[in-house]
PyMOL commands that place a pseudoatom at each C-alpha (Angstrom):
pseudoatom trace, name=CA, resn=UNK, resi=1, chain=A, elem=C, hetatm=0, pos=[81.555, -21.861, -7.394]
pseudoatom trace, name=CA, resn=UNK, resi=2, chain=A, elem=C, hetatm=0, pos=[78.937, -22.982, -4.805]
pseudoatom trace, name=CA, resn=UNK, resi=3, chain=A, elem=C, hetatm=0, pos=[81.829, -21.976, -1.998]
pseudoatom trace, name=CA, resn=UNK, resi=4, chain=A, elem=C, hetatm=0, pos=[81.924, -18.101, -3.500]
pseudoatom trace, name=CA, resn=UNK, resi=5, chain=A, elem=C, hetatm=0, pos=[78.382, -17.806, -3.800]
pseudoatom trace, name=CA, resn=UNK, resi=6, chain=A, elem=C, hetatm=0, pos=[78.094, -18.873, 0.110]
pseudoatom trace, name=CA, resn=UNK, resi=7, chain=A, elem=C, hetatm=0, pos=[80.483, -16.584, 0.672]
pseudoatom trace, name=CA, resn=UNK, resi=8, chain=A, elem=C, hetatm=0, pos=[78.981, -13.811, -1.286]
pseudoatom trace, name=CA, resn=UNK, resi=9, chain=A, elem=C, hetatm=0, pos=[75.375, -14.841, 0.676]
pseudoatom trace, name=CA, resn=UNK, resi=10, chain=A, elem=C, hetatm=0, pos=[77.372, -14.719, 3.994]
pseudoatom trace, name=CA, resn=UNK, resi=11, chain=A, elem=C, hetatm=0, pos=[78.934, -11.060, 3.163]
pseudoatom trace, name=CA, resn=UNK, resi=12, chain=A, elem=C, hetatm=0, pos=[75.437, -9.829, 2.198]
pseudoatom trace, name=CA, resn=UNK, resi=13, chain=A, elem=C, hetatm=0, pos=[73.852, -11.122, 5.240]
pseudoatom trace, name=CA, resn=UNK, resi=14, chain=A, elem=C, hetatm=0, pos=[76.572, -9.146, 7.257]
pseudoatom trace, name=CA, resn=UNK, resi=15, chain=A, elem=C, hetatm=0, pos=[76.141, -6.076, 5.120]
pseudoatom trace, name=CA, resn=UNK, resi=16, chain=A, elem=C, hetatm=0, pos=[72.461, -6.215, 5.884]
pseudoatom trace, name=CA, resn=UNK, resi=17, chain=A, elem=C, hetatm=0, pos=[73.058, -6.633, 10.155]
pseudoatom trace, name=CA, resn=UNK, resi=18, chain=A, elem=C, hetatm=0, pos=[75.779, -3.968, 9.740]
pseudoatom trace, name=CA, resn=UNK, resi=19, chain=A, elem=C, hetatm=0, pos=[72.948, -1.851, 8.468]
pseudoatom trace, name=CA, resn=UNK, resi=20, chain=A, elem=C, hetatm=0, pos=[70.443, -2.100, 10.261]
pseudoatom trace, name=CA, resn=UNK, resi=21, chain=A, elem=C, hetatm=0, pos=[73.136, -1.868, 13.278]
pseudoatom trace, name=CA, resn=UNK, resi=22, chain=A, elem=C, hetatm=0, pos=[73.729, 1.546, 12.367]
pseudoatom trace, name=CA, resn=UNK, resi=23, chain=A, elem=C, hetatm=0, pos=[70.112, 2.323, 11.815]
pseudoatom trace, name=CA, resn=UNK, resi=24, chain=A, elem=C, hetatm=0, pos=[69.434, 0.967, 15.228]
pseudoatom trace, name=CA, resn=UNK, resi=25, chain=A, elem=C, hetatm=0, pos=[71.785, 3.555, 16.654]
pseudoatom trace, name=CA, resn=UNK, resi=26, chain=A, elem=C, hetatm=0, pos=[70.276, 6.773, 15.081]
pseudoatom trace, name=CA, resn=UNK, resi=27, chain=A, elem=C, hetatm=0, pos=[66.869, 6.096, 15.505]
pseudoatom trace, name=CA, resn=UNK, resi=28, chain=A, elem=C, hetatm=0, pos=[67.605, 4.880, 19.160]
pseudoatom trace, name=CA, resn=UNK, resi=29, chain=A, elem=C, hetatm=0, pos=[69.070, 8.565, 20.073]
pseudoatom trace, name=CA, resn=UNK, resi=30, chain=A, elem=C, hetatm=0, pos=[72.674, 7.472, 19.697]
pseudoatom trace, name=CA, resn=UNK, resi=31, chain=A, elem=C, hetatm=0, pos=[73.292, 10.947, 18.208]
pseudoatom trace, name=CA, resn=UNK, resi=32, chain=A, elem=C, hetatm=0, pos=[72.425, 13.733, 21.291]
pseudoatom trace, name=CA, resn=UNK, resi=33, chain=A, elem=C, hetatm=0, pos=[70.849, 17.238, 20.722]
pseudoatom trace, name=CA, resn=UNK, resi=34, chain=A, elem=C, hetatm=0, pos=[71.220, 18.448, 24.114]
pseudoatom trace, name=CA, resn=UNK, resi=35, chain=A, elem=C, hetatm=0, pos=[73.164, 21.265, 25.126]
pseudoatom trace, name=CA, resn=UNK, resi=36, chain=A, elem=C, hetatm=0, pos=[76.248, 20.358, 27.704]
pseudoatom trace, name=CA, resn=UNK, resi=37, chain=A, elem=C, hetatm=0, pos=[75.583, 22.958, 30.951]
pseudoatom trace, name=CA, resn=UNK, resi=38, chain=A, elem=C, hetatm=0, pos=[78.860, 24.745, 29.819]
pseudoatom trace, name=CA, resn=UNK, resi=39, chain=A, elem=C, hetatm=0, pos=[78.084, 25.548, 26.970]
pseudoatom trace, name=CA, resn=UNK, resi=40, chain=A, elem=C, hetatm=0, pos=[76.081, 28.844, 28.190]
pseudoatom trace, name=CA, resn=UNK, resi=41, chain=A, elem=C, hetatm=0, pos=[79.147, 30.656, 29.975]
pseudoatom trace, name=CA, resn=UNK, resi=42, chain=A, elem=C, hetatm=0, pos=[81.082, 30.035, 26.682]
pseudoatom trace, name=CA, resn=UNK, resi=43, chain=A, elem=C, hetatm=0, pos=[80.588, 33.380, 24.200]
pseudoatom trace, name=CA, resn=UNK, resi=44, chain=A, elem=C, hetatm=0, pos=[79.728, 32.184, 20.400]
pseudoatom trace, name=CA, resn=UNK, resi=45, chain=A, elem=C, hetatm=0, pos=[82.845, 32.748, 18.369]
pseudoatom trace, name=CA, resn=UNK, resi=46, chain=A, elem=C, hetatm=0, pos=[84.653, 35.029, 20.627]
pseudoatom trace, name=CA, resn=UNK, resi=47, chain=A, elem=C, hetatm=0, pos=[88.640, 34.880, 20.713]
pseudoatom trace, name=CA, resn=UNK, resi=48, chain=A, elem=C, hetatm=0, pos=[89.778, 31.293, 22.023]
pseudoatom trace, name=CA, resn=UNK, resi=49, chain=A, elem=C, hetatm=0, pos=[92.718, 32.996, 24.187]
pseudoatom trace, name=CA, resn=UNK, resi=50, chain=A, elem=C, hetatm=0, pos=[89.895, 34.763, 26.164]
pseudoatom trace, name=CA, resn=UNK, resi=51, chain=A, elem=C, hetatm=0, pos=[87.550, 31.729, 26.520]
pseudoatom trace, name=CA, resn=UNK, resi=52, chain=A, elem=C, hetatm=0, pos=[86.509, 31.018, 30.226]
pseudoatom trace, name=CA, resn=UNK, resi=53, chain=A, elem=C, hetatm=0, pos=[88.224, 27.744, 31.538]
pseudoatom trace, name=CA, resn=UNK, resi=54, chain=A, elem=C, hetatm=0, pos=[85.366, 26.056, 31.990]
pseudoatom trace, name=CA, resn=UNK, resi=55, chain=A, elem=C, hetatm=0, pos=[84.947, 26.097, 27.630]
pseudoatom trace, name=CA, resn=UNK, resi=56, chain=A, elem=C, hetatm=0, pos=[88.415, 24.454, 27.148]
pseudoatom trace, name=CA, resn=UNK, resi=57, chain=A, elem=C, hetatm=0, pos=[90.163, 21.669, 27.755]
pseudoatom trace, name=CA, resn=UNK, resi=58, chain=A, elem=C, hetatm=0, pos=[94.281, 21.986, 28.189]
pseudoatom trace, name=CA, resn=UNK, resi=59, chain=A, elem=C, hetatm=0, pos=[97.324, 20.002, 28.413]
pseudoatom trace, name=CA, resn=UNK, resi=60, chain=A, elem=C, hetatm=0, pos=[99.471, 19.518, 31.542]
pseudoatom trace, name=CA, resn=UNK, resi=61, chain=A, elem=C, hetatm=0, pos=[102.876, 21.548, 30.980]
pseudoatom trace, name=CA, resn=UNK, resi=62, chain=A, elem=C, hetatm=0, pos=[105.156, 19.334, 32.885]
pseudoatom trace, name=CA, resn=UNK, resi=63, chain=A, elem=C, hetatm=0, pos=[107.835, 21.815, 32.422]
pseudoatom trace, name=CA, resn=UNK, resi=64, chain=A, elem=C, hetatm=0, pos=[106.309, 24.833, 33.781]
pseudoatom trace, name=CA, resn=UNK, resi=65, chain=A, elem=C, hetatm=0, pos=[108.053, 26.309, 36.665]
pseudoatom trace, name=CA, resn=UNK, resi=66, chain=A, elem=C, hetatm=0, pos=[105.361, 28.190, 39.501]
pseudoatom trace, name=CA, resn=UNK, resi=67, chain=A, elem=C, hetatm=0, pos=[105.213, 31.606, 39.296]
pseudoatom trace, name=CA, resn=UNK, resi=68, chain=A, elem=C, hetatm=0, pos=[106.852, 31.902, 35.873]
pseudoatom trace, name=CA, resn=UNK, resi=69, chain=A, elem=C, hetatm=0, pos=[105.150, 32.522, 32.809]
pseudoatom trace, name=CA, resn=UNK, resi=70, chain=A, elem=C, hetatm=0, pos=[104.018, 29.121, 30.096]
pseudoatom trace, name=CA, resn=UNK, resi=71, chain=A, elem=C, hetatm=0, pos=[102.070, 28.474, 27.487]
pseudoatom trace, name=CA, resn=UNK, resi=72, chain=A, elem=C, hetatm=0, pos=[99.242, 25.164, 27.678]
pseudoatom trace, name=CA, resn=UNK, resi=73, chain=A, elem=C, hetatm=0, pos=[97.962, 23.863, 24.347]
pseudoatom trace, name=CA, resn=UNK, resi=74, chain=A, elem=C, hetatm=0, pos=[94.390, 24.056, 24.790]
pseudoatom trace, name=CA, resn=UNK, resi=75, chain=A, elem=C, hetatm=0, pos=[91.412, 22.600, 22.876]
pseudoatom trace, name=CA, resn=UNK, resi=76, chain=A, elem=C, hetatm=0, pos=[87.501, 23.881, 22.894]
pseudoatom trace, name=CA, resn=UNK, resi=77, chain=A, elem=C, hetatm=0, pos=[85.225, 21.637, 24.842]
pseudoatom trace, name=CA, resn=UNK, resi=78, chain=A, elem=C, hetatm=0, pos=[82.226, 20.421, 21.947]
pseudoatom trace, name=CA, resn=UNK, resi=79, chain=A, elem=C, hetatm=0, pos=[79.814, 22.990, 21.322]
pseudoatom trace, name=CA, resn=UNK, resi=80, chain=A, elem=C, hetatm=0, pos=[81.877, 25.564, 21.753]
pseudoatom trace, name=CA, resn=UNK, resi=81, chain=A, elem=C, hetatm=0, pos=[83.387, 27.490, 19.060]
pseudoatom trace, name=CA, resn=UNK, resi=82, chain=A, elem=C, hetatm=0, pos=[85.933, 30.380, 18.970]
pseudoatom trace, name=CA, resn=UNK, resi=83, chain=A, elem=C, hetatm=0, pos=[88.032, 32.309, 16.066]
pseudoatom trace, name=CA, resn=UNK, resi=84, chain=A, elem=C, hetatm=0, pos=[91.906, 33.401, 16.168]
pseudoatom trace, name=CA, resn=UNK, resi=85, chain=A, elem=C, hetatm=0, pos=[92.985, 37.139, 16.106]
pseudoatom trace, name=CA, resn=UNK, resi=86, chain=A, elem=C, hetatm=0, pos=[92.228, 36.980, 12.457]
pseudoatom trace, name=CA, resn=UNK, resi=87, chain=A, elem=C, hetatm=0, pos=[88.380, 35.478, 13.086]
pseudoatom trace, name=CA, resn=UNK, resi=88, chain=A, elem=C, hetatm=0, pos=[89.405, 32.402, 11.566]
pseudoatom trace, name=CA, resn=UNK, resi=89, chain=A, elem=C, hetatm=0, pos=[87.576, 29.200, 12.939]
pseudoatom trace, name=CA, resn=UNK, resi=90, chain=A, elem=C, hetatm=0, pos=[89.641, 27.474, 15.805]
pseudoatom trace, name=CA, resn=UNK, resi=91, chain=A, elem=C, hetatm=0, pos=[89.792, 23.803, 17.772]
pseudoatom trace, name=CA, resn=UNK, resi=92, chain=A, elem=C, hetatm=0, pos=[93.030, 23.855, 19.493]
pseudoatom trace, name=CA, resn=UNK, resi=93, chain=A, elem=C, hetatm=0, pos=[94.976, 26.988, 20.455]
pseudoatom trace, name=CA, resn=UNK, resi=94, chain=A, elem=C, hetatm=0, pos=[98.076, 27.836, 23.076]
pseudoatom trace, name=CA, resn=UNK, resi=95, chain=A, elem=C, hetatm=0, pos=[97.235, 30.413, 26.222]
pseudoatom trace, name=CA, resn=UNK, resi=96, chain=A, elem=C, hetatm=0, pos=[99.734, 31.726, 28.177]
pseudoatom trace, name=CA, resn=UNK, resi=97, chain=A, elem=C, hetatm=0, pos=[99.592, 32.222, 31.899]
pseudoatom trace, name=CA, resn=UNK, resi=98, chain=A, elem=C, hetatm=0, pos=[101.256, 32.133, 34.990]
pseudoatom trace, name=CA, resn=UNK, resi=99, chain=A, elem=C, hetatm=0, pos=[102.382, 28.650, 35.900]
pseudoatom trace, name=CA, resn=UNK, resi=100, chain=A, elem=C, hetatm=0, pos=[100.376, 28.066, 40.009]
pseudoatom trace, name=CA, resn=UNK, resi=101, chain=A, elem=C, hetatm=0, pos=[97.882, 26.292, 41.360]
pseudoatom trace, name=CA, resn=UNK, resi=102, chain=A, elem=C, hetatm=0, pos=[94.228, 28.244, 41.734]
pseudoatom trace, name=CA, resn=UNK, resi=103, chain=A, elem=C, hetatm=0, pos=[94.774, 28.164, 45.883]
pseudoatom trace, name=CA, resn=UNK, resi=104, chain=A, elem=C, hetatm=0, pos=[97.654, 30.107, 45.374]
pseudoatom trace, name=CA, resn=UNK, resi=105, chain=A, elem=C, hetatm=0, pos=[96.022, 32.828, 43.153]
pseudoatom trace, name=CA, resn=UNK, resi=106, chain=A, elem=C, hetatm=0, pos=[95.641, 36.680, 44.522]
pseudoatom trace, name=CA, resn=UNK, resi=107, chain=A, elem=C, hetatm=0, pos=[92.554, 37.041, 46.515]
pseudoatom trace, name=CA, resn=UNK, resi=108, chain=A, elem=C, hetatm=0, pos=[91.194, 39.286, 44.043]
pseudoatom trace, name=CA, resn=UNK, resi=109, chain=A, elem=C, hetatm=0, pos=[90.876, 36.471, 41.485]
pseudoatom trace, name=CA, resn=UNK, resi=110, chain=A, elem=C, hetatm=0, pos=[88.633, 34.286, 43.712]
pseudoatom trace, name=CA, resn=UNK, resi=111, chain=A, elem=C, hetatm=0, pos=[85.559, 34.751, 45.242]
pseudoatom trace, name=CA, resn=UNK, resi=112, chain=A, elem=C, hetatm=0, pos=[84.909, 32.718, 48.798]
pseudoatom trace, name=CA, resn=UNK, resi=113, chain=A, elem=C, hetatm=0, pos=[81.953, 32.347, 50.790]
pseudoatom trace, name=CA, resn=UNK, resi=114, chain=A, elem=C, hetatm=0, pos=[81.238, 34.456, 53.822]
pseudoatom trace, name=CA, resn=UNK, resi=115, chain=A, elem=C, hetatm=0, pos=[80.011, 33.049, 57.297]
pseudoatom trace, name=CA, resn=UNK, resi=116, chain=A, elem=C, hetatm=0, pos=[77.717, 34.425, 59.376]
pseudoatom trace, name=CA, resn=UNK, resi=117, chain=A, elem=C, hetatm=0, pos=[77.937, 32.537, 62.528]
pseudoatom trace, name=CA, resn=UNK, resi=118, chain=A, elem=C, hetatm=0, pos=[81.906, 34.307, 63.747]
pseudoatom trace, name=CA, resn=UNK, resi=119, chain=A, elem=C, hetatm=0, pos=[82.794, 37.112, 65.274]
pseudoatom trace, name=CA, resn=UNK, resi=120, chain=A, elem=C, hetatm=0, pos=[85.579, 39.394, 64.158]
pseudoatom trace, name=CA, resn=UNK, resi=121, chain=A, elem=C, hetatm=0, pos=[85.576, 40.861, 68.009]
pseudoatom trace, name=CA, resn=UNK, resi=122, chain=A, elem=C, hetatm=0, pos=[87.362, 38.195, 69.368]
pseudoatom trace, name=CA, resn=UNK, resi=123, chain=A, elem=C, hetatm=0, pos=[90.987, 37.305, 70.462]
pseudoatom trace, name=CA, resn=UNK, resi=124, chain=A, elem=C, hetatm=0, pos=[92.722, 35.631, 69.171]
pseudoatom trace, name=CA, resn=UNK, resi=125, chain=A, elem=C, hetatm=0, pos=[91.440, 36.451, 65.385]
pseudoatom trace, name=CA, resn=UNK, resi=126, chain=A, elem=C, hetatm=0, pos=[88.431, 33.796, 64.740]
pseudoatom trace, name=CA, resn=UNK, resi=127, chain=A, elem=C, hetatm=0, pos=[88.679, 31.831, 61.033]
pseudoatom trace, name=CA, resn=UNK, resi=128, chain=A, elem=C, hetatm=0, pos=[85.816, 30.174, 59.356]
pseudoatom trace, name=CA, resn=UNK, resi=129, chain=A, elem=C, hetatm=0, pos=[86.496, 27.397, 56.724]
pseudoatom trace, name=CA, resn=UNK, resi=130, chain=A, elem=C, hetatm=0, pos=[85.126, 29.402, 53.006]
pseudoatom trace, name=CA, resn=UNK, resi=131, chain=A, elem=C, hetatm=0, pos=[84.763, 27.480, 49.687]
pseudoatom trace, name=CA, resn=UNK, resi=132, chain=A, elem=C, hetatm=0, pos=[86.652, 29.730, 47.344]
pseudoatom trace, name=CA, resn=UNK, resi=133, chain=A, elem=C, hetatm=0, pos=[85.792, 29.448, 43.163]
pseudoatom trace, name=CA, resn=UNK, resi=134, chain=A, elem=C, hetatm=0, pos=[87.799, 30.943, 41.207]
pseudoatom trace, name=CA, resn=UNK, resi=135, chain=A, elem=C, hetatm=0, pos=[86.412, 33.551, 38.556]
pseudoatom trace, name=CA, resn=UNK, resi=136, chain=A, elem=C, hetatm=0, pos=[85.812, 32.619, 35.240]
pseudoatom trace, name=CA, resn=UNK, resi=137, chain=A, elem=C, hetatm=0, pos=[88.407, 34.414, 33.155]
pseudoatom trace, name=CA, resn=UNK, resi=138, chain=A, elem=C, hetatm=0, pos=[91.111, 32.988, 35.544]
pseudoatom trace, name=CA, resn=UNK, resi=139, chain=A, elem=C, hetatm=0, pos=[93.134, 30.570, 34.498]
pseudoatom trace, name=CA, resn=UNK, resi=140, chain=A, elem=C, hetatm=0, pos=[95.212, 28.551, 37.081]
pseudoatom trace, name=CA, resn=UNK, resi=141, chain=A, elem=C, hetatm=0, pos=[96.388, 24.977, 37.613]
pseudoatom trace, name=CA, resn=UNK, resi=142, chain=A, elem=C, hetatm=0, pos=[94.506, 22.352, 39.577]
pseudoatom trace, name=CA, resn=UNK, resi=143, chain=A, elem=C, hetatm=0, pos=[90.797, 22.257, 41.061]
pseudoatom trace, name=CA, resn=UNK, resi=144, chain=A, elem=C, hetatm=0, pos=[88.802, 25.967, 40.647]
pseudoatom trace, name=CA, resn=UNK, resi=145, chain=A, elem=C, hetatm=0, pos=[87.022, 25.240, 43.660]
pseudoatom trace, name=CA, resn=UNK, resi=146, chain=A, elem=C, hetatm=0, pos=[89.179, 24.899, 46.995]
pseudoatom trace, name=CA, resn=UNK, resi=147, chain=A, elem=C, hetatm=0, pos=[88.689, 25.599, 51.099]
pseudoatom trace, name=CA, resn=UNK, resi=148, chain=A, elem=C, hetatm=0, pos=[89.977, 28.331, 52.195]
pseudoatom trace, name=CA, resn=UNK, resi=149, chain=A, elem=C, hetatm=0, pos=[90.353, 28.845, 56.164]
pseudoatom trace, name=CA, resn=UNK, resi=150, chain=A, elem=C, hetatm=0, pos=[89.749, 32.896, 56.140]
pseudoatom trace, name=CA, resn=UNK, resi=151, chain=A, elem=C, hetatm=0, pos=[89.556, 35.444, 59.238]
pseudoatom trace, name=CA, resn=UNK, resi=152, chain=A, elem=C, hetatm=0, pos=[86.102, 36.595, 60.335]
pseudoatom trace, name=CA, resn=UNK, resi=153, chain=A, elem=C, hetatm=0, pos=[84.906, 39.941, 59.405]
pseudoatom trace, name=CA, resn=UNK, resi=154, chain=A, elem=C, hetatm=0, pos=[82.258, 40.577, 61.230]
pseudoatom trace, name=CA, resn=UNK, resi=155, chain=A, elem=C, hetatm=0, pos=[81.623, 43.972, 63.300]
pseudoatom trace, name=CA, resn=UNK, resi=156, chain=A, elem=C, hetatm=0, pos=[78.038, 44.254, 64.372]
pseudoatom trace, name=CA, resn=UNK, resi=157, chain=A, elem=C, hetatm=0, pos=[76.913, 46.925, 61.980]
pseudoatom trace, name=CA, resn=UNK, resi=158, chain=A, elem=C, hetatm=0, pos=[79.379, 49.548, 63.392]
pseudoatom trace, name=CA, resn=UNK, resi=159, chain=A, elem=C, hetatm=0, pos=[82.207, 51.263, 61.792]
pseudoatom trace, name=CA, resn=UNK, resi=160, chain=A, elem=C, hetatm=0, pos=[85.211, 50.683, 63.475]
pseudoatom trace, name=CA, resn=UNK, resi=161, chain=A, elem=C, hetatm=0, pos=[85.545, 54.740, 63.871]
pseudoatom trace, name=CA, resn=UNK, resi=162, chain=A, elem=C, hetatm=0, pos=[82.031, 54.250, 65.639]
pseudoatom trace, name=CA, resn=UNK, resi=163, chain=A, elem=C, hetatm=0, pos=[82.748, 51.431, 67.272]
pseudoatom trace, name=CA, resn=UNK, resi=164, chain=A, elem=C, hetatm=0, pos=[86.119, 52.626, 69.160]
pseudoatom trace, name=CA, resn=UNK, resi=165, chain=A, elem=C, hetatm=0, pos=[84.029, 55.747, 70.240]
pseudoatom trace, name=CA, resn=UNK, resi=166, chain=A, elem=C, hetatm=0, pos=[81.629, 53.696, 71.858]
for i in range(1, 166): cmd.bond("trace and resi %d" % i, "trace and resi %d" % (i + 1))
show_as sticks, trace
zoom trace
């Protein structure tokens, strides 16, 4: 008797740490109300298939083959929350695209910085080094950010037409 009522004294005593444990946690912020920085390119309950890539989180395909089309099972990032075709809630959806790496994308799909320090009067051609991002509705394997060695495009101010006239 005296051993079950230690142990009943001993489970109590646990109950009471496990408690105030918890307790501990809330009131010492444990549970965050800030907003992740993603959170504000991501539209409120739009379709998931259209979500930019920075809202979702997907799968590696191991079996897709580049240039080909395949689908990625995606999930939404937290905070962000989308609807299916029929606007019914969604966390995890499939989008297909085409399977390549975001360096290998079109140039239209990218945006890249410009330099002003290189002239596009030279020979041969002068290239600048560009950090290229890749726009938001893109989606595309590997890092969205990448170097890019591009050509100069600089003329002076002068139309080419103008320039060759000169």
């Amino acid at each position: 008797m005296a051993a079950a009522a230690g142990a009943l004294l001993g489970l109590g005593r646990l109950w009471r740490l496990l408690l105030f444990l918890s307790q501990f946690c809330v009131l010492s912020g444990g549970e965050t109300t800030e907003i992740p920085p993603y959170v504000t390119k991501c539209p409120s309950n739009g379709l998931c298939s259209r979500l930019p890539a920075d809202c979702i989180d997907c799968a590696t395909n191991f079996s897709c083959v580049y240039g080909k089309p395949a689908t990625f099972d995606c999930a939404v990032k937290p905070s962000v929350t989308c609807v299916d075709r029929e606007l019914r809630a969604q966390e995890s959806f499939v989008i297909n695209m085409t399977c390549r790496f975001c360096w290998q994308l079109p140039e239209t799909d990218y945006e890249c910085t410009s330099s002003t320090s290189c002239m596009a009067v030279s020979c041969p051609r002068q290239r600048y080094a560009a950090n290229c991002t890749v726009r938001d509705h893109i989606h595309c394997l590997g890092n969205r950010t990448f170097p890019k060695m591009l050509y100069c495009n600089w003329t002076g101010g002068y139309k080419w037409s103008t320039a060759l006239a000169l």
